[in-house]
DRENSE-149022 format. One line per field, with one value per residue: x, y, z of N, C-alpha, C in turn; residue number from 1; residue in three letters. Coordinates in nm, 3 decimals, always signed. Example, Ala and Ser with C-alpha at 12.3 -4.5 7.8 and 13.67 -1.06 7.14 Angstrom:
2
neast = +1.319	+1.285 $
nnorth = -0.569	-0.225 $
nup = +0.780	+0.708 $
caeast = +1.230	+1.367 $
canorth = -0.450	-0.106 $
caup = +0.780	+0.714 $
ceast = +1.320	+1.290 $
cnorth = -0.330	+0.003 $
cup = +0.780	+0.787 $
num = 1	2 $
residuo = Ala	Ser $
% end
This chain:
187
neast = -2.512	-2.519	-2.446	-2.697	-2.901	-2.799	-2.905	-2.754	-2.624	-2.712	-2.745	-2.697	-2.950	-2.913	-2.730	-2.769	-2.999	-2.834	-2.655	-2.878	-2.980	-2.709	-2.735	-2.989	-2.937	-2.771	-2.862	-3.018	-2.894	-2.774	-2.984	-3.090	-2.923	-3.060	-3.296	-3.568	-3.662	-3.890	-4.067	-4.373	-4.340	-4.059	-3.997	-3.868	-4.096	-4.078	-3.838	-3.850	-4.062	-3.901	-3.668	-3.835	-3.933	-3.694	-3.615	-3.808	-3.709	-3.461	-3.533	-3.641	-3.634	-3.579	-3.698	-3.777	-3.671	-3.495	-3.280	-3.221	-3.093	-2.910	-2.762	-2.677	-2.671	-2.721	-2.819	-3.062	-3.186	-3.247	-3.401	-3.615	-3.704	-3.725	-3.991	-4.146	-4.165	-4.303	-4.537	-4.606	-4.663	-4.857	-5.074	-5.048	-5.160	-5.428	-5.797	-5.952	-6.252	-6.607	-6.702	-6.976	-7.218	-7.401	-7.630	-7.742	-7.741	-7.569	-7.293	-6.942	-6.728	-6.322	-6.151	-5.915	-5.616	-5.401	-5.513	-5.489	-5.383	-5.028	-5.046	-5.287	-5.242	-5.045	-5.262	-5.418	-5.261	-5.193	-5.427	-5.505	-5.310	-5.378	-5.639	-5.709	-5.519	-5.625	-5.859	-5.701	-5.521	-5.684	-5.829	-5.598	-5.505	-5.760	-5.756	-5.526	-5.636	-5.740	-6.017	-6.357	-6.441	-6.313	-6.326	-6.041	-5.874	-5.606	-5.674	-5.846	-5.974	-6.123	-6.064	-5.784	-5.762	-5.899	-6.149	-6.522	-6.656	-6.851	-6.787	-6.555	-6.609	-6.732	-6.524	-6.384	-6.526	-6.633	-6.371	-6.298	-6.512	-6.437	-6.266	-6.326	-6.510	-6.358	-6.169	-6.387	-6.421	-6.217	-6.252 $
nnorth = +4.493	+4.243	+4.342	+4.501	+4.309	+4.142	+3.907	+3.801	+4.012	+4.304	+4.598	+4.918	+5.184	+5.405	+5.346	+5.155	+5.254	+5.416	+5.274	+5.159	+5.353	+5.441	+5.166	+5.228	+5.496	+5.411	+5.193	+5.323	+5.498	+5.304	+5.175	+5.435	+5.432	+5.230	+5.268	+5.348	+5.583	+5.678	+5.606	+5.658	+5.980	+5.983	+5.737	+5.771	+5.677	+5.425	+5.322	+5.473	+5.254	+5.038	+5.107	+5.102	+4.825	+4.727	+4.802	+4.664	+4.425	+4.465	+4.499	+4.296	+3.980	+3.680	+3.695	+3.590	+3.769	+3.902	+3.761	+3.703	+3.968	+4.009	+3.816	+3.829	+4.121	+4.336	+4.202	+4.138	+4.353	+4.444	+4.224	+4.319	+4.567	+4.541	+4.377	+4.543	+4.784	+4.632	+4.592	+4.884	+4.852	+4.754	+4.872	+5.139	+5.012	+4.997	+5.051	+5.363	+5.384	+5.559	+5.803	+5.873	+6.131	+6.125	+6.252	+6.349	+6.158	+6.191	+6.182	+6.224	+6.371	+6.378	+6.627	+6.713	+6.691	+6.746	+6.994	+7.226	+7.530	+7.580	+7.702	+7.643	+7.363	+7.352	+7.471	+7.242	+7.068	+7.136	+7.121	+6.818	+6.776	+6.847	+6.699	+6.432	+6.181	+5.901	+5.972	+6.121	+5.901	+5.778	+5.835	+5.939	+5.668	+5.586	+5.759	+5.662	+5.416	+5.219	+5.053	+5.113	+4.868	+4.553	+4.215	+4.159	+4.172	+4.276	+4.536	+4.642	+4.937	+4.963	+4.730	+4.810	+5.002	+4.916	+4.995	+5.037	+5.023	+5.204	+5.425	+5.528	+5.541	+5.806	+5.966	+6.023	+6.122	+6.308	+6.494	+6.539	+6.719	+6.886	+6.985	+7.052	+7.237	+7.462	+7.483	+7.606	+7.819	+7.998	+8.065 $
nup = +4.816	+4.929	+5.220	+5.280	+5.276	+5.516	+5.770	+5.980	+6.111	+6.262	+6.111	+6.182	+6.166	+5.981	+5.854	+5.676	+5.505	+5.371	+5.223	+5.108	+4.939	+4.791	+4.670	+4.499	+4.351	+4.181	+4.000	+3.922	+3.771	+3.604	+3.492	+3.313	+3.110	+2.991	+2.931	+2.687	+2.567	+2.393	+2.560	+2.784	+2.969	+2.943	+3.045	+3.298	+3.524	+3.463	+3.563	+3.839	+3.900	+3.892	+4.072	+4.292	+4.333	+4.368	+4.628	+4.761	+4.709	+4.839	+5.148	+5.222	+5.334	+5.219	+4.939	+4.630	+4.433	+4.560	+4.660	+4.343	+4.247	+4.440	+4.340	+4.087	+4.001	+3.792	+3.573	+3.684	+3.680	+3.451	+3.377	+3.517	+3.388	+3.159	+3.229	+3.370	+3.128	+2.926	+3.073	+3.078	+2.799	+2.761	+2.926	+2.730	+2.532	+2.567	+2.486	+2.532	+2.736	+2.707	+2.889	+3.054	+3.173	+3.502	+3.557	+3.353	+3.127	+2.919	+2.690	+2.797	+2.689	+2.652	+2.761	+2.462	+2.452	+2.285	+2.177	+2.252	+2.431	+2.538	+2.812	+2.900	+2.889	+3.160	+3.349	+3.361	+3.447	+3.663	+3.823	+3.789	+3.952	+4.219	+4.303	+4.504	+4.630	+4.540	+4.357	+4.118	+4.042	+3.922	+3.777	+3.607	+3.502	+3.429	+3.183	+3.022	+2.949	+3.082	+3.191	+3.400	+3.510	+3.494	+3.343	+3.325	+3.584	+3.571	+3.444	+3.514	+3.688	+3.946	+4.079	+4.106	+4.290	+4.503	+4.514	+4.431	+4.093	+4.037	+4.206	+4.150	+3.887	+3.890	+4.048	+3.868	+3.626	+3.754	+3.821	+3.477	+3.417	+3.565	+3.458	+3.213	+3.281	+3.379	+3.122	+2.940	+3.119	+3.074	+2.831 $
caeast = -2.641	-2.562	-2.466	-2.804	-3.015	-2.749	-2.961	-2.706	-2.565	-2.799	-2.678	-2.752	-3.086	-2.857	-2.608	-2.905	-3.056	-2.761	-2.657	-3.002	-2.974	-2.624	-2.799	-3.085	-2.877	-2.624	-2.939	-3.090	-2.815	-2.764	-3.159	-3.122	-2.881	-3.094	-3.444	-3.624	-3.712	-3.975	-4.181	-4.426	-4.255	-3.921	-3.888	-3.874	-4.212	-4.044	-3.708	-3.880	-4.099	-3.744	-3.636	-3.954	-3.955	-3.518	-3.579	-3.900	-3.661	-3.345	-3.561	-3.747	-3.614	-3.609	-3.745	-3.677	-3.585	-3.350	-3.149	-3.174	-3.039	-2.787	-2.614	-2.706	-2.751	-2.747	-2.913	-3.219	-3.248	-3.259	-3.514	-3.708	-3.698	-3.813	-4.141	-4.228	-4.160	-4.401	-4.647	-4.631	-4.682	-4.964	-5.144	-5.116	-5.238	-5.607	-5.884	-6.056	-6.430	-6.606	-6.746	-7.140	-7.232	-7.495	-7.748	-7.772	-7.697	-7.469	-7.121	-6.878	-6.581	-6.283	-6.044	-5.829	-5.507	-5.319	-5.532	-5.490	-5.235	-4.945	-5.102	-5.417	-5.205	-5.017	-5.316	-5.500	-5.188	-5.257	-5.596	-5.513	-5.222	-5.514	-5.682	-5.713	-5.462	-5.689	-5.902	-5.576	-5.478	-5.803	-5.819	-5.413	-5.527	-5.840	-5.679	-5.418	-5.682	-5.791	-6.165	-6.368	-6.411	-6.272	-6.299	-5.898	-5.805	-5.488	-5.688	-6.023	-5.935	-6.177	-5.974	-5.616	-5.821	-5.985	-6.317	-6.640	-6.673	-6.889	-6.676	-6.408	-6.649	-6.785	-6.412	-6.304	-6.581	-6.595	-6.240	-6.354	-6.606	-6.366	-6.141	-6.372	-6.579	-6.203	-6.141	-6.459	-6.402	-6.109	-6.258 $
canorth = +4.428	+4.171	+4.443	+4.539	+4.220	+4.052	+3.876	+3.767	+4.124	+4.366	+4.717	+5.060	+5.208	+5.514	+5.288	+5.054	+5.402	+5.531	+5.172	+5.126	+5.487	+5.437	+5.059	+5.289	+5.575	+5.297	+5.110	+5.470	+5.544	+5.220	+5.208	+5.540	+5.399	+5.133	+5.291	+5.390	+5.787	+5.717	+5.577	+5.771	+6.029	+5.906	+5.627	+5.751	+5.633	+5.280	+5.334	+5.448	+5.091	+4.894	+5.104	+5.012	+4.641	+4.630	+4.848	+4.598	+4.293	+4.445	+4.531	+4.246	+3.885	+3.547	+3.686	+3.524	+3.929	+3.964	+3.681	+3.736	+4.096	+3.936	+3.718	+3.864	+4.277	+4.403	+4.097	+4.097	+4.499	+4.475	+4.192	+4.384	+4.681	+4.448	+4.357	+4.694	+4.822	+4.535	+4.644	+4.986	+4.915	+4.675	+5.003	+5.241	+4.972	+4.974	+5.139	+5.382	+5.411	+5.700	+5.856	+5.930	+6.182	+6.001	+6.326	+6.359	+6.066	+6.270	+6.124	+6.350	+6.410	+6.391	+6.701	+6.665	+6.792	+6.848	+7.090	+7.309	+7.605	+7.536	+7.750	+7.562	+7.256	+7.379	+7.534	+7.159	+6.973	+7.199	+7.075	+6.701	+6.763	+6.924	+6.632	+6.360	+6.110	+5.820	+6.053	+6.174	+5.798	+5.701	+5.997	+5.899	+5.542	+5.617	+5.842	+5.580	+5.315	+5.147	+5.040	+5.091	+4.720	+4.432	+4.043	+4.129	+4.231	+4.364	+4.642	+4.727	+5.025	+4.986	+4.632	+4.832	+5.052	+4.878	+5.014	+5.053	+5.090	+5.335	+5.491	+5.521	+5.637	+5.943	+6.015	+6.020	+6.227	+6.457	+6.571	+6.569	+6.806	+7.006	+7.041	+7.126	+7.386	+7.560	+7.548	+7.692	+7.965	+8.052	+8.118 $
caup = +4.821	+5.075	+5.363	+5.303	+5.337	+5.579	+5.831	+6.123	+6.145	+6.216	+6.062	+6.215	+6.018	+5.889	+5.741	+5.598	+5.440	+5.282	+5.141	+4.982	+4.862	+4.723	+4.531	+4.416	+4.278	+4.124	+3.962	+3.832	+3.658	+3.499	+3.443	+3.256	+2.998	+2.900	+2.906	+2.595	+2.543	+2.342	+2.698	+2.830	+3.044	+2.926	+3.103	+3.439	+3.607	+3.482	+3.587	+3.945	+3.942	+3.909	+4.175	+4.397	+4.283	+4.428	+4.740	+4.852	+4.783	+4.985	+5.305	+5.282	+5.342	+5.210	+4.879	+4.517	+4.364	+4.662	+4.609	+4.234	+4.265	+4.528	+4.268	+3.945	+4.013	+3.662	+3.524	+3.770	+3.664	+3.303	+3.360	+3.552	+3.323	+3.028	+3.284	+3.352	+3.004	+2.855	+3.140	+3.054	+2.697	+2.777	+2.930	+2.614	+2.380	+2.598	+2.441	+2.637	+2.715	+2.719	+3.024	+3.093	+3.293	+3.542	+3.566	+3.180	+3.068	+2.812	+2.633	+2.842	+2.559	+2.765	+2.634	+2.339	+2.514	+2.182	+2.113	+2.415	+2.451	+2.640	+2.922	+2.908	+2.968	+3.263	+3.424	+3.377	+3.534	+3.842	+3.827	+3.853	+4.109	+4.306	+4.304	+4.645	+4.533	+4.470	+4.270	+4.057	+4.011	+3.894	+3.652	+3.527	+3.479	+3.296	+3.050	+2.996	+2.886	+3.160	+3.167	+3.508	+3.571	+3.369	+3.338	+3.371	+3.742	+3.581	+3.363	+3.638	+3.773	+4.036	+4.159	+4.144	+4.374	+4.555	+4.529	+4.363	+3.977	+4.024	+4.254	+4.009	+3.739	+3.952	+4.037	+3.677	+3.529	+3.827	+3.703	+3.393	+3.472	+3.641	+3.332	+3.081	+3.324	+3.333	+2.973	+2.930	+3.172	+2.996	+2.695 $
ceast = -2.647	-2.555	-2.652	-2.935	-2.940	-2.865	-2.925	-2.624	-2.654	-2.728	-2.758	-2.891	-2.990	-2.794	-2.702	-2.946	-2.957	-2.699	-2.767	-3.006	-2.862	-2.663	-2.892	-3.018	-2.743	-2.764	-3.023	-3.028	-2.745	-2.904	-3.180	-3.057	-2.919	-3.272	-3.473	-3.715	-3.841	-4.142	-4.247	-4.335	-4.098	-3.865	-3.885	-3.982	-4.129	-3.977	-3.764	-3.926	-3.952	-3.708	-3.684	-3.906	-3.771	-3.543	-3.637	-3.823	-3.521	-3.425	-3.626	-3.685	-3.626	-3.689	-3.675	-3.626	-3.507	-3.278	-3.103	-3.088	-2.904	-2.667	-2.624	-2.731	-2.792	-2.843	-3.059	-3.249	-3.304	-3.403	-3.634	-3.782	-3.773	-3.969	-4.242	-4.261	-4.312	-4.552	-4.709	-4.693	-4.818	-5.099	-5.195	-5.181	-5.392	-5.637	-5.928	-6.156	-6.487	-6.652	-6.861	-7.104	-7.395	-7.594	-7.835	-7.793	-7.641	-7.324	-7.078	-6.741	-6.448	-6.189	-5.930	-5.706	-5.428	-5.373	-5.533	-5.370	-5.114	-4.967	-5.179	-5.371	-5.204	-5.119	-5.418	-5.414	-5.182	-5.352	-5.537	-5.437	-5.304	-5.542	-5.662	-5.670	-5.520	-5.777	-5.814	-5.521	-5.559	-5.807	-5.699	-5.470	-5.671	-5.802	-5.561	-5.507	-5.768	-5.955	-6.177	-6.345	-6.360	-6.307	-6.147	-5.891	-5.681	-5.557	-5.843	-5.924	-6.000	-6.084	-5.802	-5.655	-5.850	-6.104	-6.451	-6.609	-6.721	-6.843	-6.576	-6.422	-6.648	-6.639	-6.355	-6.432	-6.639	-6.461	-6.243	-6.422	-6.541	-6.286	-6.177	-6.451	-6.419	-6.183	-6.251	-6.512	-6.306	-6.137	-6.357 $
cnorth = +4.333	+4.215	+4.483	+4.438	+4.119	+4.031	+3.919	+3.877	+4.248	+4.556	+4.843	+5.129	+5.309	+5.458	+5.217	+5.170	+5.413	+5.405	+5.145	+5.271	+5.481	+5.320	+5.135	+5.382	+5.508	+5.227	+5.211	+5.496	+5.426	+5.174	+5.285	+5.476	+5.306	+5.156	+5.379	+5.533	+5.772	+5.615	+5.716	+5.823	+6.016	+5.814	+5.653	+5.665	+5.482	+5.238	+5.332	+5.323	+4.985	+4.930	+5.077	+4.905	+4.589	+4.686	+4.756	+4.426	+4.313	+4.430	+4.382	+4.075	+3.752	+3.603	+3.652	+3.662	+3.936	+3.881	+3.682	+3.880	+4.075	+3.917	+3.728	+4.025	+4.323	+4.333	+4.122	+4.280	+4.518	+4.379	+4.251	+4.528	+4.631	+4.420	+4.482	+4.742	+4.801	+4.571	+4.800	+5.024	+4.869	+4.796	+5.116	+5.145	+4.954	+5.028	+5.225	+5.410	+5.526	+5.685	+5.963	+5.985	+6.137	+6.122	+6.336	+6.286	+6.109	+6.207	+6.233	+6.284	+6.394	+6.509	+6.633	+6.756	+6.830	+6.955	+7.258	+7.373	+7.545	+7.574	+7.694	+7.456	+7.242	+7.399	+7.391	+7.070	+7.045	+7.141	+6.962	+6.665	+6.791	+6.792	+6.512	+6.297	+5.995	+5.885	+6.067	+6.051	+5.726	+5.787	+5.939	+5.752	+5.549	+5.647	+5.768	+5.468	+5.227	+5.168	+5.064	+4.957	+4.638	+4.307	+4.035	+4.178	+4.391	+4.499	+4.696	+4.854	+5.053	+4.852	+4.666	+4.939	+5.046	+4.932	+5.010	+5.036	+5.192	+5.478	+5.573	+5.651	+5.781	+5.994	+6.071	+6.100	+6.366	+6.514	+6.594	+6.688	+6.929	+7.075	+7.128	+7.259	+7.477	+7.574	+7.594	+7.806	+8.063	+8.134	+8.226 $
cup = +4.940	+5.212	+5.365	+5.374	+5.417	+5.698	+5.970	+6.186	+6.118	+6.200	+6.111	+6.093	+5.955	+5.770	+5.645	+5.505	+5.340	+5.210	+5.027	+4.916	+4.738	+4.622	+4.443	+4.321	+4.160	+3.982	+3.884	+3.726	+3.552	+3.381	+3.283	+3.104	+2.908	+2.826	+2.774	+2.600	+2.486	+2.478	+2.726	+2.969	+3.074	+2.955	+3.241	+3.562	+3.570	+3.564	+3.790	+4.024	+3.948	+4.044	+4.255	+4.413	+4.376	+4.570	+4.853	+4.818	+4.817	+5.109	+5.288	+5.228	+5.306	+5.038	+4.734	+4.446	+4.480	+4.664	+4.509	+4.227	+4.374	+4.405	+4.150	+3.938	+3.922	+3.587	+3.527	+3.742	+3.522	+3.299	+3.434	+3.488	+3.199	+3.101	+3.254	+3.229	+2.921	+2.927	+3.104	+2.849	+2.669	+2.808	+2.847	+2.516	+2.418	+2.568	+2.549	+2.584	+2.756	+2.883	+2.984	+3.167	+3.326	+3.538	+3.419	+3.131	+2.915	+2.833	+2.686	+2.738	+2.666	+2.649	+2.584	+2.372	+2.422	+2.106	+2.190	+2.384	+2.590	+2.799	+2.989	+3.020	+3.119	+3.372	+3.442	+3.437	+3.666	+3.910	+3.880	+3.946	+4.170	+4.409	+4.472	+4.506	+4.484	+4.370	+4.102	+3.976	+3.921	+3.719	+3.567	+3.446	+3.366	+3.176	+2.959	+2.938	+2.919	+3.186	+3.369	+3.627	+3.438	+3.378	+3.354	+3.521	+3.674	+3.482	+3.380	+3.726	+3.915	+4.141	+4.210	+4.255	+4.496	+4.599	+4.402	+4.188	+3.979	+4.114	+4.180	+3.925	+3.776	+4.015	+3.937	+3.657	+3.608	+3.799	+3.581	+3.317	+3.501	+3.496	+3.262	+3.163	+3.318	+3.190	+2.878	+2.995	+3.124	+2.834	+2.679 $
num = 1	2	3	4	5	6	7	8	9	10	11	12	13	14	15	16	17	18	19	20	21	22	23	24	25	26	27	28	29	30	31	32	33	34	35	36	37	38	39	40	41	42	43	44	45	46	47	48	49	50	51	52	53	54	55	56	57	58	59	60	61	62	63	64	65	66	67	68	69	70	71	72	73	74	75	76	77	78	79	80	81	82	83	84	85	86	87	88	89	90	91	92	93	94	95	96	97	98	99	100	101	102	103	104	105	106	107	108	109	110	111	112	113	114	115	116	117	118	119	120	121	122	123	124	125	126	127	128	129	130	131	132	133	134	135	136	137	138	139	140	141	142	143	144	145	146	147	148	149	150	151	152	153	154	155	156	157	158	159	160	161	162	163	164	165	166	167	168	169	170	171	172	173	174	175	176	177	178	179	180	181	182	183	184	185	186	187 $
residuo = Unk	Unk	Unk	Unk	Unk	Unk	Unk	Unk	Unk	Unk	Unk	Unk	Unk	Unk	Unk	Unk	Unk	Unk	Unk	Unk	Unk	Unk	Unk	Unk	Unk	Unk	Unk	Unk	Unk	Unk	Unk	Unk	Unk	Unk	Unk	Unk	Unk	Unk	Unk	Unk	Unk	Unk	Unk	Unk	Unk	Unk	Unk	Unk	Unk	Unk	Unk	Unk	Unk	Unk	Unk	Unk	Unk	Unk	Unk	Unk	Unk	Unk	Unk	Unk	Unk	Unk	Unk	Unk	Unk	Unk	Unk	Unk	Unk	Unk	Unk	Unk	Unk	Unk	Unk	Unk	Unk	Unk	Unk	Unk	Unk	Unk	Unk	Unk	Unk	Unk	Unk	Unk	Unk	Unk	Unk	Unk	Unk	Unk	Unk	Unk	Unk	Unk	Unk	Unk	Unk	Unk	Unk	Unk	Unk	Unk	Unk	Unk	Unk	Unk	Unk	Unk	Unk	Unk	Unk	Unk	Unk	Unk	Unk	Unk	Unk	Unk	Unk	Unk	Unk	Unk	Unk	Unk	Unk	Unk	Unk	Unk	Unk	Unk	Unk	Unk	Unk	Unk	Unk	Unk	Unk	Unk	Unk	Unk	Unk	Unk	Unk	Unk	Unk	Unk	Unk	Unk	Unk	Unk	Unk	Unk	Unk	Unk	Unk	Unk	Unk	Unk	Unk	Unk	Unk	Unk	Unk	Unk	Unk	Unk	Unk	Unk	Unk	Unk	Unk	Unk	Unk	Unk	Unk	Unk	Unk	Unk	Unk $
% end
């Protein structure tokens, strides 16, 4: 850890690379043994944010997670794993709201994916990989709970955005749109 964020010795970028590679792959696999299965997606999308959260305080200087991770490594991972965690659980407990469509002014349903063949699925996670990634994100985050705008910052999907609400909305129920015209071509 401290070859990595040494100041007064500046280290070849390869060696810098394959150091923060070797902390990340060191910090994955300690990650793994502590993360909870029953997370969405097992745990990994968390496990990845820890790894984010250590890689942006090796490269990056003078910060209070890069000295903590300095002189505490395991410590400053587990508490960071408890953040995320709590963040991630903060996300499934939001309600979501439905989604108008603005021509109709019709409740668009959003599909009920456990009721979908396994094919179905597959052929609707194509769909939102498809997707332009703010689009895709907007869509993920919806479906997860998150309102368009909030009185919170941390649960507007248009502020983690940065754009519009209605932006957002017409992102999110144009996929929507897209889903259900497919699983009613299918049938």
């Amino acid at each position: 850890m401290r070859a990595c964020r040494a100041l007064d010795t500046p280290l070849p970028e390869r060696l810098k690379g394959e150091l923060l590679s070797h902390l990340a792959d060191h910090a994955r696999s300690y990650l793994q043994k502590r993360v909870r299965e029953d997370l969405v997606d097992g745990g990994r999308e968390v496990i990845e944010e820890v790894i984010e959260i250590l890689t942006v305080a090796v490269l990056t200087p003078g910060t209070a997670d890069g000295t903590g991770f300095e002189t505490a490594f395991h410590k400053k991972l587990r508490q960071r794993l408890v953040d995320r965690i709590r963040a991630s659980q903060r996300v499934a407990a939001v309600v979501e709201q439905e989604a108008v469509d603005p021509e109709t002014g019709a409740t668009i349903e959003a599909p009920d994916l456990r009721q979908l063949s396994p094919e179905d699925i597959v052929v609707i996670r194509d769909l939102i990989e498809k997707l332009p990634a703010l689009h895709r994100k907007a869509f993920q985050l919806h479906r997860l709970g998150f309102h368009y705008t909030s009185s919170n910052p941390d649960e507007s999907i248009a502020v983690m955005l940065g754009k519009s609400p209605k932006t957002v909305q017409n992102w999110v129920e144009r996929a929507e749109r897209q889903i259900l015209e497919l699983l009613e071509s299918k049938r």
